[in-house]
N, C-alpha and C positions, 0 to 999 in steps of 0.2 A: 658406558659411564661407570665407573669404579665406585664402591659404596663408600661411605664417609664415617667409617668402624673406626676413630682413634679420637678420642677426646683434649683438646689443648686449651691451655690458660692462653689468652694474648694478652701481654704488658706493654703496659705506655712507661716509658721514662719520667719519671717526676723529679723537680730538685726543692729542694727547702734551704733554708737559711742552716747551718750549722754553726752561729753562735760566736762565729770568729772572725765574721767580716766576710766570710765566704759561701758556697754552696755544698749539701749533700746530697748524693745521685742514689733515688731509692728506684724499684719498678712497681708498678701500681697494678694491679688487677684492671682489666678492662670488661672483657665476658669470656665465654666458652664457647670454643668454636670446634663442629665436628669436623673430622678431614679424613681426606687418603691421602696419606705420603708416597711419595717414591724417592730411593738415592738416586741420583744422578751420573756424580763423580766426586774422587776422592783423590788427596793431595797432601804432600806435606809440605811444611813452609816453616823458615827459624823466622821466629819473632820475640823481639827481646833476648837475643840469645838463648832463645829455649826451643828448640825442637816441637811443632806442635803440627797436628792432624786436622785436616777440614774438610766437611765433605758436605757437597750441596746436596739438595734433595727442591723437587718440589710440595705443594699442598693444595691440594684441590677442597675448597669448601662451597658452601651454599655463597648464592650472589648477595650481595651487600651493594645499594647506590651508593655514587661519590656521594661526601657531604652525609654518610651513617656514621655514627661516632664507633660503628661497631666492627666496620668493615676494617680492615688492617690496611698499615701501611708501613714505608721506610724506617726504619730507625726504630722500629716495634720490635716485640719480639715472642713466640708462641713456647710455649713450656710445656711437655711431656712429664709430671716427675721430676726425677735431677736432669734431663734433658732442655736443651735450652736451644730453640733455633733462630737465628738473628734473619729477621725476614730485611731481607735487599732490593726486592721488586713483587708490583703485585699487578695484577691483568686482568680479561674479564678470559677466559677461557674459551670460550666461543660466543657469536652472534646472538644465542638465543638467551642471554643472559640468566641463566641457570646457576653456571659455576665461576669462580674464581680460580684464577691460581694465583700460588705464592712461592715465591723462589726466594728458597732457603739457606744459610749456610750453619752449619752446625762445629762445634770446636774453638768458635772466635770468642773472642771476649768482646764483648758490645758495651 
């Protein structure tokens, strides 16, 4: 088992009213979660006509039950810094419910 040596913010997506009949999309703090990353694979891909990088990685953290507000999931997303990883899926890592994992991708705009 890999030690969980990196510290991350996980965000939830919030929207609020912006005043003109519409929505604005801010990310909200949720808690801190320890982890070990690993890259995966890396890729490049044009989006928007722009040339852009993406590379998965997983995150192994402590286990969290379904139904924890704390536990992560789709459409979250964990933050390093100016580092930002758009979590895609999340699992229990093995049987003995210790660890999670979270398959990440990093370079997206979320």
């Amino acid at each position: 088992m890999r030690p969980l040596t990196r510290k991350l913010l996980l965000e939830a997506r919030t929207h609020a009213p912006d005043g003109g009949g519409g929505t604005s999309a801010s990310w909200t703090p949720v808690t801190e979660l320890w982890a070990a990353i690993r890259a995966r694979s890396a890729r490049e891909a044009v989006v928007a006509g722009r040339q852009m990088a993406r590379v998965s990685h997983t995150a192994e953290i402590r286990y969290l039950p379904f139904g924890d507000p704390m536990r992560p999931v789709p459409h979250q997303r964990l933050r390093e810094g100016g580092r930002v990883f758009a979590i895609v899926g999340v699992a229990e890592a093995d049987d003995r419910r210790e660890r999670l994992i979270c398959w990440l991708e990093e370079g997206t705009a979320p």
